[in-house]
N, C-alpha and C positions, 0 to 999 in steps of 0.2 A: 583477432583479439579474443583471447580467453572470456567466457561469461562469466558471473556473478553466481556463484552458489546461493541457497537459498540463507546462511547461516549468514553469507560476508553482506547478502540482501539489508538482514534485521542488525546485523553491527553499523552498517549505514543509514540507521533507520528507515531503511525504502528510501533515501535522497538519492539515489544513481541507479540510472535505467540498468535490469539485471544485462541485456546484451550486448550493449556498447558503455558502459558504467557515464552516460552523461548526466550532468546531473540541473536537465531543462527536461523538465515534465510538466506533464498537465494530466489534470483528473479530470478524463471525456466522460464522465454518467456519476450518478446520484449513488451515493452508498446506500446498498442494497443491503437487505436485515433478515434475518431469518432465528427466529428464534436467539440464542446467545452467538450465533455466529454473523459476522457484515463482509463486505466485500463493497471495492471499488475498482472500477475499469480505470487503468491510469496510461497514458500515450509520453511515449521521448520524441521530444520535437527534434533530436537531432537524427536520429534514425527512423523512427516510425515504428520503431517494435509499441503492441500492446502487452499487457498484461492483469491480473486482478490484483489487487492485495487484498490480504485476509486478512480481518479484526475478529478476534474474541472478547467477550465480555471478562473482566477480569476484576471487575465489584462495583462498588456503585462510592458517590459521595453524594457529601452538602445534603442529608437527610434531613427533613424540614416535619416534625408533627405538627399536628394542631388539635 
C-alpha cells in the first residue's frame, strides 16, 4: 500500500496514519515546544508506525489588555 506523502499528510489534516492511511490514532507524549516550533509523537493503533507531527506558530488570538 502506497504511503501518504507529506502534502496528502496536511490535506488530511494529520487524521490518517501517513503508512497505512488508518485513520485510529493516538497521540503517545505531550507536545513538545521549542521556541515558535511544537511537535507531538502520534502511534496508528492499526499498524503501530510512529511518527511526530510538526506545529508552527502561526499568530496568536483572544488578546486580553489590562
Amino acid at each position: 500500500m502506497p504511503k501518504l506523502s507529506v502534502e496528502e499528510y496536511l490535506k488530511r489534516d494529520g487524521l490518517a496514519c501517513p503508512a497505512c492511511k488508518s485513520r485510529c490514532l493516538d497521540a503517545i507524549d505531550f507536545v513538545q515546544v521549542d521556541g515558535a516550533h511544537a511537535w507531538q509523537r502520534v502511534m496508528c493503533l492499526t499498524c503501530s508506525a510512529t511518527w511526530n507531527d510538526v506545529f508552527r506558530l502561526e499568530g496568536y488570538s483572544e488578546l486580553e489588555e489590562v
